[in-house]
C-alpha positions as a LaTeX table, in Angstrom:
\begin{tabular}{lrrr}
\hline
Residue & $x$ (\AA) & $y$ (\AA) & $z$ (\AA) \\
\hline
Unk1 & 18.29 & 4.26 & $-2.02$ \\
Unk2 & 14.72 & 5.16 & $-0.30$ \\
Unk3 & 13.69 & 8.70 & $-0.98$ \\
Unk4 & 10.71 & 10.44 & $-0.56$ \\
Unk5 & 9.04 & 10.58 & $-3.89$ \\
Unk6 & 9.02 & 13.39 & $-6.68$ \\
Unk7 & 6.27 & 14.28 & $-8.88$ \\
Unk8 & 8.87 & 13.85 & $-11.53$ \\
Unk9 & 8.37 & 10.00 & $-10.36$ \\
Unk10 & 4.71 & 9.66 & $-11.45$ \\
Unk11 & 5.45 & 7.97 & $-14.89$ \\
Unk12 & 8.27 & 5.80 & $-13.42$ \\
Unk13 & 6.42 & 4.63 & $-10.24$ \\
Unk14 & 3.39 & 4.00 & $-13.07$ \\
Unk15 & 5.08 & 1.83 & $-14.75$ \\
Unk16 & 6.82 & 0.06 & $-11.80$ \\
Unk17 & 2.74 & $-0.80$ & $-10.60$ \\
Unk18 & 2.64 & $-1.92$ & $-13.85$ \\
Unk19 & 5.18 & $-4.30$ & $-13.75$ \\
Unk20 & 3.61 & $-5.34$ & $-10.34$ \\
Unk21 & 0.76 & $-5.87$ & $-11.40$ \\
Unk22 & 1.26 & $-8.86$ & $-13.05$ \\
Unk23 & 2.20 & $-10.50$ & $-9.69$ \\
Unk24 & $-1.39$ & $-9.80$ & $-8.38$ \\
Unk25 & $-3.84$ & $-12.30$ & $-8.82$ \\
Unk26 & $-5.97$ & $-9.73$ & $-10.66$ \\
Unk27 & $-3.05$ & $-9.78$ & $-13.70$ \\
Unk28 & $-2.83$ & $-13.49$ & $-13.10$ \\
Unk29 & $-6.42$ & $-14.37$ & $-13.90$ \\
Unk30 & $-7.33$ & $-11.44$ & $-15.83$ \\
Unk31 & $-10.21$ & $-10.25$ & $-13.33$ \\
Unk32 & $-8.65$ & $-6.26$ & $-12.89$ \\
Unk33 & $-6.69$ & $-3.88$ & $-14.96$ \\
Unk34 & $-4.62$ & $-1.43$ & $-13.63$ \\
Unk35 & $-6.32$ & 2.02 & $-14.04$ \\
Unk36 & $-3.18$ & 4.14 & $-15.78$ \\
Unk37 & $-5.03$ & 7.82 & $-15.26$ \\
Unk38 & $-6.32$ & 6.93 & $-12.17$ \\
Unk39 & $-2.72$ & 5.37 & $-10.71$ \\
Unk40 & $-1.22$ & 8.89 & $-12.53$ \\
Unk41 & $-4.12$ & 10.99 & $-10.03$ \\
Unk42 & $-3.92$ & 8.83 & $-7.20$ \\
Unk43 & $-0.09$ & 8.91 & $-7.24$ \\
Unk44 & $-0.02$ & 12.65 & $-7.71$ \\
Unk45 & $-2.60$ & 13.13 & $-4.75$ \\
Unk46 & $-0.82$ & 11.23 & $-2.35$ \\
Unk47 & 2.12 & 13.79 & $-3.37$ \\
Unk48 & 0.73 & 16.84 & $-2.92$ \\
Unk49 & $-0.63$ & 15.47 & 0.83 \\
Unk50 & 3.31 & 13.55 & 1.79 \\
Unk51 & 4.07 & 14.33 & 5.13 \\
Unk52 & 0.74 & 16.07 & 6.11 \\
Unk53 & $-0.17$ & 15.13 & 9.50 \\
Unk54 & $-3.72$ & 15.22 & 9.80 \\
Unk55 & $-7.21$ & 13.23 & 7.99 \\
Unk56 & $-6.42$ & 12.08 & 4.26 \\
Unk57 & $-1.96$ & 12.79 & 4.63 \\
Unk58 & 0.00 & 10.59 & 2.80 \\
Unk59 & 3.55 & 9.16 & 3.00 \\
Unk60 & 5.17 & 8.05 & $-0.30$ \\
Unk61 & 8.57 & 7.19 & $-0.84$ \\
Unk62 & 9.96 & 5.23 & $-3.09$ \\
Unk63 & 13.14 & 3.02 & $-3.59$ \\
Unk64 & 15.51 & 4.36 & $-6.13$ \\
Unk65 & 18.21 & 2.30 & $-8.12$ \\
Unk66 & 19.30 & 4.49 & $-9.87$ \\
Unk67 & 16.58 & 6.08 & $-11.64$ \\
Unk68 & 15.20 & 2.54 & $-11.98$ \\
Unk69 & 12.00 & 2.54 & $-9.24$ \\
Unk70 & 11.98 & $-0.77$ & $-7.52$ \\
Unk71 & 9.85 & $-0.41$ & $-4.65$ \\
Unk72 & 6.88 & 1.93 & $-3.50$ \\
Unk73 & 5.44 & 2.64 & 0.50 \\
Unk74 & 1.75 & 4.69 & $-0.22$ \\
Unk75 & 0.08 & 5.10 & 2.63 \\
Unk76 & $-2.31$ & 6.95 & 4.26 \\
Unk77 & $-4.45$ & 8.58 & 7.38 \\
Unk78 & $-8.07$ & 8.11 & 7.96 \\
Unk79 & $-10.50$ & 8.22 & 10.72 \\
Unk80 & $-10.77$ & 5.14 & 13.09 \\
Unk81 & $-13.56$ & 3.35 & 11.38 \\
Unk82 & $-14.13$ & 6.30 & 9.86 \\
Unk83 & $-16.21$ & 7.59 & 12.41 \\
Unk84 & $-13.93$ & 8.22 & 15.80 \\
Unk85 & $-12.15$ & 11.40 & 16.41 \\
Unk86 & $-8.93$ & 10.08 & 16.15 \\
Unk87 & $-6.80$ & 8.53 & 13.15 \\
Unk88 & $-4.92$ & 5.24 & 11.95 \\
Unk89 & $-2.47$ & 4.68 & 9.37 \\
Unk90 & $-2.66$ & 2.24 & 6.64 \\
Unk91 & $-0.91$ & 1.05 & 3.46 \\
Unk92 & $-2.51$ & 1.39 & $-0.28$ \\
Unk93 & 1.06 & $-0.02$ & $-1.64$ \\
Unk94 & 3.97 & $-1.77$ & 0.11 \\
Unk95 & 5.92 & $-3.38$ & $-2.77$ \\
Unk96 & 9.63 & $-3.73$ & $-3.77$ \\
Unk97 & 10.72 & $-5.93$ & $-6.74$ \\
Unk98 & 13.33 & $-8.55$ & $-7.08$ \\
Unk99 & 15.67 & $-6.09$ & $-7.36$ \\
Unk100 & 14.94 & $-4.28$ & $-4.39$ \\
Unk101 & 17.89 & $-4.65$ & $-1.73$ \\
Unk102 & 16.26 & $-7.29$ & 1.00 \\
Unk103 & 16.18 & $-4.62$ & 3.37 \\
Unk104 & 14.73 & $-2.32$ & 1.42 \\
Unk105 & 10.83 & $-3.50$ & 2.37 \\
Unk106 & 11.38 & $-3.08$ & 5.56 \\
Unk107 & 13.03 & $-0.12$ & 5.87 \\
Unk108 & 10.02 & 1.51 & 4.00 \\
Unk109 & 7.66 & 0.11 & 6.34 \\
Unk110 & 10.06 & 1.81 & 8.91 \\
Unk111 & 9.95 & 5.05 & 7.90 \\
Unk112 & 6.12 & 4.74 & 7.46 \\
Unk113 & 5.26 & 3.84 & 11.15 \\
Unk114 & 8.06 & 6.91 & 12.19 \\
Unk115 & 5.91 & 9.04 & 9.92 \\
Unk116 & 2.85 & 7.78 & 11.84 \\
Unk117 & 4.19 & 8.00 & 15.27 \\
Unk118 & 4.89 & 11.71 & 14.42 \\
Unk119 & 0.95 & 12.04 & 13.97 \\
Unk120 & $-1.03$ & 13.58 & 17.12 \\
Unk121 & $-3.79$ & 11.55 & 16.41 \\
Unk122 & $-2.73$ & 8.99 & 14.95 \\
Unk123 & $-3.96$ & 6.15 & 17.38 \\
Unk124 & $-3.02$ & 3.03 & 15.18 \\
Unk125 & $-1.59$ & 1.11 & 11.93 \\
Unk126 & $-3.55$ & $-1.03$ & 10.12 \\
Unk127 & $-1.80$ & $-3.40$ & 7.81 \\
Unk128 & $-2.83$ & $-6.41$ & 6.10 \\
Unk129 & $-0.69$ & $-9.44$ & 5.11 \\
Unk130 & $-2.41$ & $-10.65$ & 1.82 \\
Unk131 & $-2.27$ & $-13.34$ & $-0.90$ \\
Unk132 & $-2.83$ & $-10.20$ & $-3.35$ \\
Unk133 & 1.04 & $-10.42$ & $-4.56$ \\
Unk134 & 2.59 & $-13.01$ & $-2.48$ \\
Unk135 & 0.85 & $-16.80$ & $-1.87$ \\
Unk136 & 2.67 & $-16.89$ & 1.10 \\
Unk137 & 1.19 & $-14.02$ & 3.32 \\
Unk138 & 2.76 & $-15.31$ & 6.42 \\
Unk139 & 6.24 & $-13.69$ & 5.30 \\
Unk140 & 5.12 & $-10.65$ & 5.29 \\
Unk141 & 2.85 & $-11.02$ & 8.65 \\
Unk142 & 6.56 & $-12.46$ & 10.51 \\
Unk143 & 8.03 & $-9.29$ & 9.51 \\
Unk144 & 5.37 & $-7.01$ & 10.33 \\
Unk145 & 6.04 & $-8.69$ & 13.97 \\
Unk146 & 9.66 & $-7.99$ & 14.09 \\
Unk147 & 8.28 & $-4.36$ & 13.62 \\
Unk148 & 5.85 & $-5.14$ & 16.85 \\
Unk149 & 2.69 & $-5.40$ & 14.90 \\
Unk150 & 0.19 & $-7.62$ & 16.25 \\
Unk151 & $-2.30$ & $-9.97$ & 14.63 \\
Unk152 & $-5.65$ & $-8.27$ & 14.56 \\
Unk153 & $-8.14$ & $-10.32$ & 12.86 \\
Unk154 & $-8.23$ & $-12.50$ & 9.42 \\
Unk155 & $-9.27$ & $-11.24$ & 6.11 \\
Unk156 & $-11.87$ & $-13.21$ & 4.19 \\
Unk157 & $-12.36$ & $-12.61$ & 0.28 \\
Unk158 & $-15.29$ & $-13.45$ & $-1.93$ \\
Unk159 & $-14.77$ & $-13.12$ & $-5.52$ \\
Unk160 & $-18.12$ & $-12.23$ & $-7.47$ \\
Unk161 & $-16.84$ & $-13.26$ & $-11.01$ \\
Unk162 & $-19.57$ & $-14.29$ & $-13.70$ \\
Unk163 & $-22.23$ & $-14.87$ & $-11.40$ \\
Unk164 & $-23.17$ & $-12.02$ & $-8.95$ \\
Unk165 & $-23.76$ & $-12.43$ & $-5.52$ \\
Unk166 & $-27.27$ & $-13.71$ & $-4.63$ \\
Unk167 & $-27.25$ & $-11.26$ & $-1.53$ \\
Unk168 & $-26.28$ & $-8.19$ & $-3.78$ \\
Unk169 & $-28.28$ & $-8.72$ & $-6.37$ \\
Unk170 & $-31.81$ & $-6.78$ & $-7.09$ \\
Unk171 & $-33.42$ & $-10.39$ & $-6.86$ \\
\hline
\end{tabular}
């Protein structure tokens, strides 16, 4: 079942990022750790801004098994490249598990863009199809179509690890 979420989900939908987390790269190779207090504030912030329709609202719902948490839609309004007068909406989490009904992903991203819609001035959604969770981003960019997204750029990724950056470096 997809619900909005509770603040009585905080601990649950914690330890369901958790448990995603190891599907990231970042678990994978050991370069990030999830941040439990700041997931717990995050989480709990997005909450107390659900449904809001203006700068900085959130939409977070959840998919419930239940009580199990197997799936999470966070996402968020913020200025046009954060200067324009007007807003898009974006994702910080789209993520079911294996035990997620197939539809279930979708339908999140569903009632996210409804939410968004609903938004005066809301303009846009941004959302990205990464190798974050899943090596095969394409998936999730043929669904985003069905939906009538468009493709609207590429993402490129530099990872820093031991050695920093000549360009951001004080040398």
């Amino acid at each position: 079942m997809i619900r909005d979420m509770k603040f009585a989900d905080i601990h649950a939908v914690t330890r369901f990022l958790e448990a995603c987390h190891a599907r990231t790269h970042y678990g994978k190779d050991g370069t990030a750790n999830l941040d439990i207090g700041e997931t717990k504030r995050l989480l709990g912030a997005g909450l107390g801004r659900h449904g809001h329709k203006g700068i900085g609202a959130c939409w977070v719902q959840v998919v419930d098994n239940d009580g199990h948490i197997d799936g999470l839609m966070y996402a968020t309004l913020a200025r046009v490249y954060s200067i324009y007068d007007k807003l898009y909406a974006t994702d910080l989490f789209w993520i079911t598990s294996s035990h997620a009904h197939p539809g279930d992903g979708l339908e999140l991203m569903k009632n996210m863009l409804d939410w968004a819609r609903a938004c005066p001035l809301v303009i846009e959604v941004h959302i990205g199809a990464t190798s974050v969770v899943i090596e095969r981003p394409e998936v999730t960019s043929r669904l985003l179509k069905k939906l009538g997204l468009k493709s609207y750029g590429i993402i490129h990724r530099l990872e820093f690890g031991e050695e920093k950056c000549l360009a951001s470096s004080a040398a």
